[in-house]
N, C-alpha and C positions, 0 to 999 in steps of 0.2 A: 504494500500500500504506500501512494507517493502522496507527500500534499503539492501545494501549488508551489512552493519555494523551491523543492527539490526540481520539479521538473523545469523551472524558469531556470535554473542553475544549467541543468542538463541539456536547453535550450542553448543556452550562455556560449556551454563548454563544448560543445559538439558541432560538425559543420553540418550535418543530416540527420535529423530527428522526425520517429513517425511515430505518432500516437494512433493506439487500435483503442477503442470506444466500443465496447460491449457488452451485454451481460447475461448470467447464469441462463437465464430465460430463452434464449436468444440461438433457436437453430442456425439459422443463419450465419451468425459471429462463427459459432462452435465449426463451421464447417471451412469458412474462409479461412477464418484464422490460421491454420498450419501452414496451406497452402502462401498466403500471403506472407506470412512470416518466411517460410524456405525462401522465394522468390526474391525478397528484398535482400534478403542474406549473402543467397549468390550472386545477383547481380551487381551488388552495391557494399562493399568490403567495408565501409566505412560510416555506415547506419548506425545510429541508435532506436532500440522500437523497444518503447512503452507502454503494455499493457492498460487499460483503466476500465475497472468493472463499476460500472457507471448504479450499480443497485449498490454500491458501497461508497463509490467516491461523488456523490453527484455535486457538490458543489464543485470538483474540479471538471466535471461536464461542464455546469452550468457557467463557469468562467470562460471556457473556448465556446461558449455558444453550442454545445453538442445537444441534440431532441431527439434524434432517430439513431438506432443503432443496425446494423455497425455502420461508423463512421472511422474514418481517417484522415487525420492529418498530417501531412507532411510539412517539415519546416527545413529551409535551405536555410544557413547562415542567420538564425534565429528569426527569420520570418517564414509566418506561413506562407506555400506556396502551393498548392496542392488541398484540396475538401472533400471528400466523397462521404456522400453516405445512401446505406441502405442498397440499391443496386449498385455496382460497380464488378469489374472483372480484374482479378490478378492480372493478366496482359495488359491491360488497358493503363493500369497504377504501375507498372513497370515502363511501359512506352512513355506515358508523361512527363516520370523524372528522369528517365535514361540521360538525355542530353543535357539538361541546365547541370545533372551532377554533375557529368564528363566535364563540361567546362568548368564550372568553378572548382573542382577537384587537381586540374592541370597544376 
């Protein structure tokens, strides 16, 4: 369990941070979730990915604005960059950040 200090910290200190937004209830999460998790891992060597089960942490939903789950955000160089929620495709959240990483990662 993160509060909001740590993960603005983790924001701070990392150039690529993605928060998954989900919870226990939530076939959907329980299904992407792995799959998204592998995908970012290999493609992207230099991710950080923050869990938040949103039936436990809801005010730190309620601070990024998160309502629907699952949702993700991605943050390049501590701005968001990237929002999905509820439909989205593992390819789909890989092809969007591929490029801005490559570059700012050079």
């Amino acid at each position: 369990m993160q509060n909001r200090d740590e993960i603005k910290k983790i924001l701070e200190e990392n150039p690529a941070v993605m928060l998954y937004f989900s919870a226990p209830t939530c076939n959907v999460c329980h299904a992407l979730k792995p799959k998204l998790f592998e995908a970012i891992k290999s493609n992207f060597k230099e991710f950080q990915i923050i869990s938040i089960d949103t039936s436990v942490d809801q005010e730190i939903a309620a601070h990024f604005s998160v309502f629907a789950i699952p949702t993700v955000l991605v943050f390049l160089e501590s701005k968001e960059f990237l929002r999905k929620s509820r439909h989205m495709s593992v390819d789909e959240i890989v092809q969007e950040i591929k490029r801005p990483y490559e570059i700012m990662m050079r």
